[in-house]
Every structure is written in structure tokens, then in C-alpha cells.
C-alpha positions as CSV (number, residue, x, y, z in Angstrom):
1,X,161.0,178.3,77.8
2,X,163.5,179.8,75.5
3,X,163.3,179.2,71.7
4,X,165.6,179.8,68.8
5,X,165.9,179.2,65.1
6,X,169.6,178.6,65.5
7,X,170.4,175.2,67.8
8,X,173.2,173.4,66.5
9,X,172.7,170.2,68.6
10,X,169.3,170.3,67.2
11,X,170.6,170.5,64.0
12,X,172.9,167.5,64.5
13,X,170.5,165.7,65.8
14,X,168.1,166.4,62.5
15,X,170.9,164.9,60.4
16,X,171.6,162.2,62.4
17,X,167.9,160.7,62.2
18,X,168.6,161.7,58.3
19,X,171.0,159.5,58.2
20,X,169.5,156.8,60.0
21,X,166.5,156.6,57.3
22,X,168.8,156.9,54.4
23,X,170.8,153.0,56.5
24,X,167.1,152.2,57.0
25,X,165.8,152.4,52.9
26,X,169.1,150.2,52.5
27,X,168.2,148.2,54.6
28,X,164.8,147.7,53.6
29,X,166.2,147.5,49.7
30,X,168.4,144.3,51.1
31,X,165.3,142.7,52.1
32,X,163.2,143.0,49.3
33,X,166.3,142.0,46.6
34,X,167.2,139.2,49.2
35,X,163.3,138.2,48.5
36,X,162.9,137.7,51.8
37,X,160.2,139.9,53.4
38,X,158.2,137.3,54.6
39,X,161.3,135.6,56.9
40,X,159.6,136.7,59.7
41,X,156.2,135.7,59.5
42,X,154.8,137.5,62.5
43,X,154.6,141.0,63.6
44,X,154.8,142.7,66.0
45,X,156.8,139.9,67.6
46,X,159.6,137.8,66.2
47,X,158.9,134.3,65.9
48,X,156.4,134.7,68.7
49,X,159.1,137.1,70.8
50,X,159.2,140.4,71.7
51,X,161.3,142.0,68.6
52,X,163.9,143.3,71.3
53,X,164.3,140.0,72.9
54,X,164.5,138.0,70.0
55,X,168.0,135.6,70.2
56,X,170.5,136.3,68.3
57,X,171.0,132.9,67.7
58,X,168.4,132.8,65.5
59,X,169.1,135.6,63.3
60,X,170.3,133.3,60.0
61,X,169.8,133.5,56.4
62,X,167.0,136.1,55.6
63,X,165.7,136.2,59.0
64,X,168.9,138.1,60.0
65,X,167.9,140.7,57.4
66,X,164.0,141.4,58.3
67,X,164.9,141.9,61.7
68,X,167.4,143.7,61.2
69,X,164.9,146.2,59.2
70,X,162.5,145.8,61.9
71,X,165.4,147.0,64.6
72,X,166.6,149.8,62.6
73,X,163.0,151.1,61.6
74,X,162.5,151.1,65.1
75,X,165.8,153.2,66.2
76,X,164.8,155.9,63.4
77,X,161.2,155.6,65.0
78,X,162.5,156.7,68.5
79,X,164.8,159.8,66.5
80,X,161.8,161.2,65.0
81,X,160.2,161.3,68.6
82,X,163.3,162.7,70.3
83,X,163.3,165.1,67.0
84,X,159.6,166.0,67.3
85,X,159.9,167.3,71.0
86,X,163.3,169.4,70.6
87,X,161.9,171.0,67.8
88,X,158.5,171.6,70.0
89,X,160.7,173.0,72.7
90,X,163.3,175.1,71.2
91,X,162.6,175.8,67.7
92,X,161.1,179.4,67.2
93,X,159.5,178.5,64.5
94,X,155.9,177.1,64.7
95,X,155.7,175.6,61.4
96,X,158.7,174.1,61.5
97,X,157.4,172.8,64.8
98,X,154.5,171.0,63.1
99,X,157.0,169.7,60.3
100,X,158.9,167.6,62.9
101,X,154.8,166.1,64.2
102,X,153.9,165.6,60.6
103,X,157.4,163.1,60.3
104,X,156.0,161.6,63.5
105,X,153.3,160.3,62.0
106,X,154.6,159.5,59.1
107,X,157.1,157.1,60.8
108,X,154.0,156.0,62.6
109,X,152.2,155.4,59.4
110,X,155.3,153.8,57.9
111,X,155.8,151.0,60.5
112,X,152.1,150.3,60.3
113,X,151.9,149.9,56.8
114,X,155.4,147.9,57.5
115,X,153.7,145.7,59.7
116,X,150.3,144.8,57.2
117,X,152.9,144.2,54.2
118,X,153.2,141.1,56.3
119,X,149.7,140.4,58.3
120,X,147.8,140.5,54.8
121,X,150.8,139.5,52.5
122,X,149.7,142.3,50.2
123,X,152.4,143.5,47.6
124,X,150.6,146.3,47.2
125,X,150.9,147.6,50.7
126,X,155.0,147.5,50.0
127,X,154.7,149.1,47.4
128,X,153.2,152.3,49.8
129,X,155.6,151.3,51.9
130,X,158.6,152.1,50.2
131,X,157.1,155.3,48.4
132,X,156.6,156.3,51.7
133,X,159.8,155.6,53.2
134,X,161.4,158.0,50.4
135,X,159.1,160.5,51.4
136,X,160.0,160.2,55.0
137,X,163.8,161.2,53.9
138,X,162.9,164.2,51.9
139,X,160.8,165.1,55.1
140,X,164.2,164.5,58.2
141,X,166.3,166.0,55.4
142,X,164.6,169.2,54.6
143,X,163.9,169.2,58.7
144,X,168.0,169.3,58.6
145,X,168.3,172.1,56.4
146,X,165.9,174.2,58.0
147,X,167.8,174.0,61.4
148,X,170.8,174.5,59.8
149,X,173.3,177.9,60.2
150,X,173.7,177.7,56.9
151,X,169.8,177.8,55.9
152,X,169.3,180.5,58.6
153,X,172.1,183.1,57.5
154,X,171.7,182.2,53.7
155,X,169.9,185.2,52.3
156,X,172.1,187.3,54.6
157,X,175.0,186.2,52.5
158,X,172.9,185.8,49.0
159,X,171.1,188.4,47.9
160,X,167.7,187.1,46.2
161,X,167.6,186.8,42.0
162,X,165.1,187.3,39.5
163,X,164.1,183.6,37.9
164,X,164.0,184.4,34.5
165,X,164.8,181.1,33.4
166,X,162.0,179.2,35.4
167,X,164.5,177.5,37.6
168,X,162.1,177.2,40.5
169,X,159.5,175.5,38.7
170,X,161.6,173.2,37.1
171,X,163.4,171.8,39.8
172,X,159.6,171.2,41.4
173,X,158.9,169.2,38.0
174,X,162.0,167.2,37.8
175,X,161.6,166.2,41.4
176,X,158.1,164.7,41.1
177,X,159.2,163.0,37.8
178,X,161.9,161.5,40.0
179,X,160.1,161.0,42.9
180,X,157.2,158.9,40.2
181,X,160.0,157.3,38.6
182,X,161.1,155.6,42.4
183,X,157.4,154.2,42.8
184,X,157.4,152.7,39.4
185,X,161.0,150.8,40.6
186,X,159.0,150.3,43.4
187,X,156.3,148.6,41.6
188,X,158.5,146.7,39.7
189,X,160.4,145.0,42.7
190,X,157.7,144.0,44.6
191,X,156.1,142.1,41.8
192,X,159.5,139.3,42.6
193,X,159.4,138.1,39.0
194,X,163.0,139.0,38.7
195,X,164.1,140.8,35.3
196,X,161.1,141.5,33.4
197,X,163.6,142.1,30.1
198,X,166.8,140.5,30.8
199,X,169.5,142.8,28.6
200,X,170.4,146.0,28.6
201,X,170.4,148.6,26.6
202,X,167.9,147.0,24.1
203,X,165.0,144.8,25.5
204,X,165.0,140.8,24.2
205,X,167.8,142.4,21.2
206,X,164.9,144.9,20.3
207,X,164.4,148.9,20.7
208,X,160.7,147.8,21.9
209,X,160.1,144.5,22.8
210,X,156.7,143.0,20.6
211,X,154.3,142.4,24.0
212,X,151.8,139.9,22.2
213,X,150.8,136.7,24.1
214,X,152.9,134.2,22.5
215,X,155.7,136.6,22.8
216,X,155.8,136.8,26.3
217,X,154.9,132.9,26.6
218,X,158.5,132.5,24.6
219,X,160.0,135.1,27.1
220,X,159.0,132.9,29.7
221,X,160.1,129.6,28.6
222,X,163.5,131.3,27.7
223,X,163.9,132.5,31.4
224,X,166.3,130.5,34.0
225,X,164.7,128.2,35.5
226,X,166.7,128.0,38.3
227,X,165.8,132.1,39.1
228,X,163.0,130.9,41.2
229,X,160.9,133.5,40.1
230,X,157.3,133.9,38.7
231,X,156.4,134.6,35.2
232,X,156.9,137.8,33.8
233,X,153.4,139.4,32.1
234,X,153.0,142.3,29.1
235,X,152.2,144.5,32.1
236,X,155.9,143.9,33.5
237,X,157.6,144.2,30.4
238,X,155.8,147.8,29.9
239,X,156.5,148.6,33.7
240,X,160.5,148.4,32.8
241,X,160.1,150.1,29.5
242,X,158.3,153.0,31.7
243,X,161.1,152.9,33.6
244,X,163.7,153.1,31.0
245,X,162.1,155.8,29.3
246,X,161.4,157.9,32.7
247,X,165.4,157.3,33.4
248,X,166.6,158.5,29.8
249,X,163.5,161.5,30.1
250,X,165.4,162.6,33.8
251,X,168.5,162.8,33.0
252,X,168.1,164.8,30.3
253,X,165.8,167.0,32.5
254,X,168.7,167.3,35.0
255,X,171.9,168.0,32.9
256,X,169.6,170.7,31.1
257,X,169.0,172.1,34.5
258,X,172.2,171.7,35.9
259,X,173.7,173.9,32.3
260,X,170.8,176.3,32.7
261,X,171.6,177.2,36.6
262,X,175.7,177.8,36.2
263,X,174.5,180.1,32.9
264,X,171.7,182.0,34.9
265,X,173.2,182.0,38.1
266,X,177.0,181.3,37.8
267,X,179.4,178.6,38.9
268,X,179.8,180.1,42.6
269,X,176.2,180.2,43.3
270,X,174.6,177.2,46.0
271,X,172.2,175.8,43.1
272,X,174.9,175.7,40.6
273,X,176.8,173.5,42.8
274,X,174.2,171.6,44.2
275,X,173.0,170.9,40.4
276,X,176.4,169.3,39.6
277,X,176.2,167.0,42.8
278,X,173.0,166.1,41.3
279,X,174.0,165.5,37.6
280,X,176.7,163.2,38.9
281,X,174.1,161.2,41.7
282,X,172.2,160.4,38.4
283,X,175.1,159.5,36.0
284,X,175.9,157.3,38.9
285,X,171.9,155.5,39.5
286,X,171.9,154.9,35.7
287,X,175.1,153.4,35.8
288,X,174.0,151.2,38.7
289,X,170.9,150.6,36.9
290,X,172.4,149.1,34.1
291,X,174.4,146.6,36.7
292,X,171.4,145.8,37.7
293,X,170.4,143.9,34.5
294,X,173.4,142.8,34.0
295,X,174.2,141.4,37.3
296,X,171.2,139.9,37.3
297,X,169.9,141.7,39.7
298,X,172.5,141.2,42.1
299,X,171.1,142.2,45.7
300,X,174.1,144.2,46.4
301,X,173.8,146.4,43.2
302,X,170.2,146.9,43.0
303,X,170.1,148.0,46.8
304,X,172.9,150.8,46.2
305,X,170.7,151.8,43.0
306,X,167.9,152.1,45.5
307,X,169.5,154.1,47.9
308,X,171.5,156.6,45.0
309,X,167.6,156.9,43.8
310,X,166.6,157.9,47.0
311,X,170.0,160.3,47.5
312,X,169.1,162.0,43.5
313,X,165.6,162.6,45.0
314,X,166.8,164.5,48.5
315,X,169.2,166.4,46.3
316,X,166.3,167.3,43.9
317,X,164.3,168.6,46.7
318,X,166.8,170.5,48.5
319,X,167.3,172.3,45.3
320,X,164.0,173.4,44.4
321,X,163.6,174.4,48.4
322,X,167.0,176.6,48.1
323,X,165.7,177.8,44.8
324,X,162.2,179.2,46.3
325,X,164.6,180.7,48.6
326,X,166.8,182.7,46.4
327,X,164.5,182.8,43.3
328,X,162.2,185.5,42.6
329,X,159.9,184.9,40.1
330,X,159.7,187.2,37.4
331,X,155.7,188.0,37.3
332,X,156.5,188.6,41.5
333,X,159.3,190.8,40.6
334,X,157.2,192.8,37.9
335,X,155.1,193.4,40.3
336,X,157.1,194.5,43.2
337,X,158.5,197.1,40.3
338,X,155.3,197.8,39.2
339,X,153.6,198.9,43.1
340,X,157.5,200.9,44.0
341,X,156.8,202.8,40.7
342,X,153.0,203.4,41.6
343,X,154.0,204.6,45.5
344,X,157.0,206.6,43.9
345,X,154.5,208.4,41.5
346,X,151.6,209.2,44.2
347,X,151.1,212.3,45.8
348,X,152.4,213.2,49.1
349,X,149.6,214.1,51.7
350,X,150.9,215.6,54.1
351,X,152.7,218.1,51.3
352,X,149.1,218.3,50.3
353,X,147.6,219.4,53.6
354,X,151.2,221.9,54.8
355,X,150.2,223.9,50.8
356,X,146.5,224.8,52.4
């Protein structure tokens, strides 16, 4: 059995289950903004059918959305099987090979904790379950990149640079921030009380909105009836400010490192132009973020802000892989200098041994 690092059906393959996740999160962000998660009240059958025989009849109103989750979460399930055993068989590389059985069971995982979100009716267990889900597309999509030409020929074509500026480490920080700041959204739209604070860019016409008791009584009994939602808490209200803050807090953090790359590394380098891509993915999620409030929360909106939040987190991870890459860090470099300086200095032996 012959294995490679370079197959380019594998490769296609890897982007197409990518891609498949990335429709998947969609859909799963339609369901949740629809509010209707619990349509389908059984699992693992439909309605008391098996999921693949279920009529199509019956696929109306929110049902048409849950199972339509639960058919796509299945295709991207069989991918990631089909992607686990080509990469067994014909990558070369054995850690890459237990990369594509680690996003096995993580799809595995993820359906499971799919299922329970809707056995137990726990909130909580959605909550894991989306977190998860955008973990399970930084996983397919770095599994793309690795089995990529362009990932296999890159330091042939760029040569490696000192980090001075600290670029490596912090792409790695900015990523988690972002990758926190998804579970907080996460949090907040699985707790279906709607719009915790209403306007946008102040909160109930206020920098900080006061979060006493009677406060959020009035903020209740303001609310549209007619939103069919349950009352907002302090708790809530503080979630959103979180949010708000963490959303101002990265994109600074990500036009800063954007500027910092094309001065460090220049406009032609990968990063530099990956770090524009990445300025613009957030420009665009806070933009659709601020639709969201003022839409209402319009299902349409909110799930495109999901998915562009999922997108800003690939892109953020894909940078800091590159980076590790083509960054050398600049104690690892001293170092390096440091040892070719000792071995240049040292004596030569076998000079040593020809003199006696």
C-alpha cells in the first residue's frame, strides 16, 4: 500500500466535507433562530420513522428545518468516515492520519450530543453542541490545508522568518478570544428569550444598562408581547454586554494584527493577505451583528452572523497554523545562532589527532 503526502482527490475530498460542515452550522443556526429545535420530538427516528424514510409530505413549518439538520449532519457524518479511511490509506503522514480519526469521533460525539439536546431537553447540552460544531470546522478545514499542494510545497517557496513581532502567539490569542466569544453567542441563543437589550449601539439608550431588579422588571414589561419569548434576567443583559465588549476587544485585536503582519512581513507575504481576508470577515460579522438587533433578530440575519463567526474563526486558525509554519521565534532563532556560533568556535578532532 502506497502512501503520499500529495493526493489531490484527497485533498478535494477534505474540502468538500469542509464545506459540508460550514451548510451544516447554517443549518443548524436556522433552527435554533427559527426556535424550533424541538419540531421533532424524537430521535433517532422522525415522528416514529426511520430519519431516511421519513415522508416528505410531512416536512412543514419547522419540522422541515430539524430534519433537514438531521439529514445534512448525517451526510457530513458519512464524509468524515470516507475522509478518515483515505487518509488512513494514502496519507504518509501518521499524525495526520490520527487527525482525520480524532474528526471521527468528534462527528460522533456531535450527533450524540445532537441527539440528547432533544431526549433531555437540556439547553445546556446545545450549547456544547454548537461549540462543538465550530470546532469540528477548524478540525475538516485545517485537515484541508494539510493535504493541500499548496501547504506541502510552502516552505519550498517561503523561506522561514524570525517573529520578532510575536505574530505567532498572537494569532493563537486572538483565536481563542474568538473562538470564547462564539460560545458566549452560543449561550446567548439558546437561552430563546429573544433580545436581551433591544437597541443598538447603546443598551436601553444607556452606555451600561443599570441591572437592578426593578430595572429589569421594567425591561420586561416594555418588551413585545407578541415576541413569544421568556423574560429576559440581569444574567442576560450581562451575557450581551460580554458580548459587545468581546466584539469591540477583537476587532481591535485583528486590525492591529492585520497592520502588524503587512509591516513585519510585507504586503506579498500568505499571512499578510490572509490577515486582510480576516479584517474584512470581521467588519462584515459586526455589521451583521448589529442587524441582528435591529432586525429583531431576524432568522435570516442572525444565521449568516453565525456562519461569518464561524468563517472569522477558520480564518483565525489557519493563520496562526501558517504562522507556526513560517515564523521562527526569536528565543528559537537566538538559539540556533547561539549553538552555529558554539560548533563554529570548537576544535576540530580529527586536526587534533593528524598534529600528533
Amino acid at each position: 500500500m502506497s502512501r503520499s503526502a500529495t493526493n489531490p482527490w484527497l485533498n478535494r475530498f477534505a474540502i468538500l466535507t469542509a464545506l459540508a460542515t460550514l451548510a451544516l452550522i447554517g443549518i443548524g443556526g436556522l433552527v435554533t433562530s427559527h426556535g424550533v429545535g424541538m419540531a421533532v420530538p424524537d430521535w433517532p427516528t422522525t415522528y416514529g420513522y426511520n430519519m431516511f424514510a421519513f415522508p416528505i409530505s410531512k416536512w412543514v413549518g419547522g419540522v422541515f428545518y430539524e430534519h433537514s439538520h438531521r439529514l445534512v449532519a448525517s451526510a457530513v457524518g458519512f464524509l468524515t468516515v470516507i475522509l478518515m479511511v483515505w487518509l488512513w490509506i494514502k496519507d504518509s503522514r501518521r499524525w495526520l492520519r490520527w487527525l482525520g480519526v480524532a474528526a471521527f469521533f468528534a462527528v460522533v460525539l456531535q450527533g450524540v450530543l445532537g441527539g440528547l439536546r432533544v431526549v433531555l431537553y437540556k439547553d445546556e447540552i446545545g450549547i456544547f453542541h454548537a461549540a462543538l460544531a465550530q470546532a469540528f470546522l477548524v478540525l475538516t478545514c485545517a485537515i484541508a490545508l494539510f493535504t493541500s499542494a499548496w501547504w506541502n510545497k510552502l516552505s519550498e517557496r517561503i523561506a522561514p522568518i524570525i517573529d520578532n513581532a510575536g505574530l505567532r502567539r498572537l494569532f493563537a490569542i486572538v483565536t481563542v478570544l474568538i473562538f470564547v466569544q462564539l460560545v458566549v453567542g452560543a449561550t446567548m441563543r439558546h437561552q430563546h428569550a429573544g433580545l436581551a437589550i433591544p437597541d443598538f449601539p447603546l443598551a436601553y439608550h444607556k452606555i451600561w444598562p443599570p441591572m437592578d431588579a426593578a430595572s429589569v422588571a421594567t425591561y420586561n414589561q416594555t418588551r413585545d408581547a407578541a415576541e413569544g419569548t421568556n423574560p429576559i434576567t440581569a444574567f442576560q443583559i450581562g451575557l450581551q454586554m460580554l458580548h459587545r465588549i468581546m466584539a469591540l476587544l477583537i476587532g481591535i485585536a485583528v486590525v492591529y494584527s492585520a497592520w502588524l503582519t503587512r509591516r513585519q512581513l510585507g504586503v506579498r507575504n500568505p499571512l499578510a493577505k490572509l490577515s486582510l481576508v480576516w479584517v474584512g470577515l470581521i467588519l462584515l460579522q459586526v455589521t451583521l451583528g448589529a442587524y441582528t438587533i435591529w432586525s429583531n433578530k431576524a432568522a435570516d440575519i442572525a444565521t449568516v452572523h453565525v456562519m461569518v463567526g464561524a468563517l472569522s474563526l477558520v480564518t483565525a486558525t489557519l493563520l496562526t497554523i501558517v504562522s507556526f509554519r513560517l515564523l521562527i521565534p526569536v528565543r528559537a532563532a537566538n538559539l540556533a545562532a547561539a549553538k552555529s556560533e558554539t560548533t563554529e568556535f570548537l576544535p576540530d578532532k580529527r586536526a587534533a589527532t593528524s598534529v600528533k
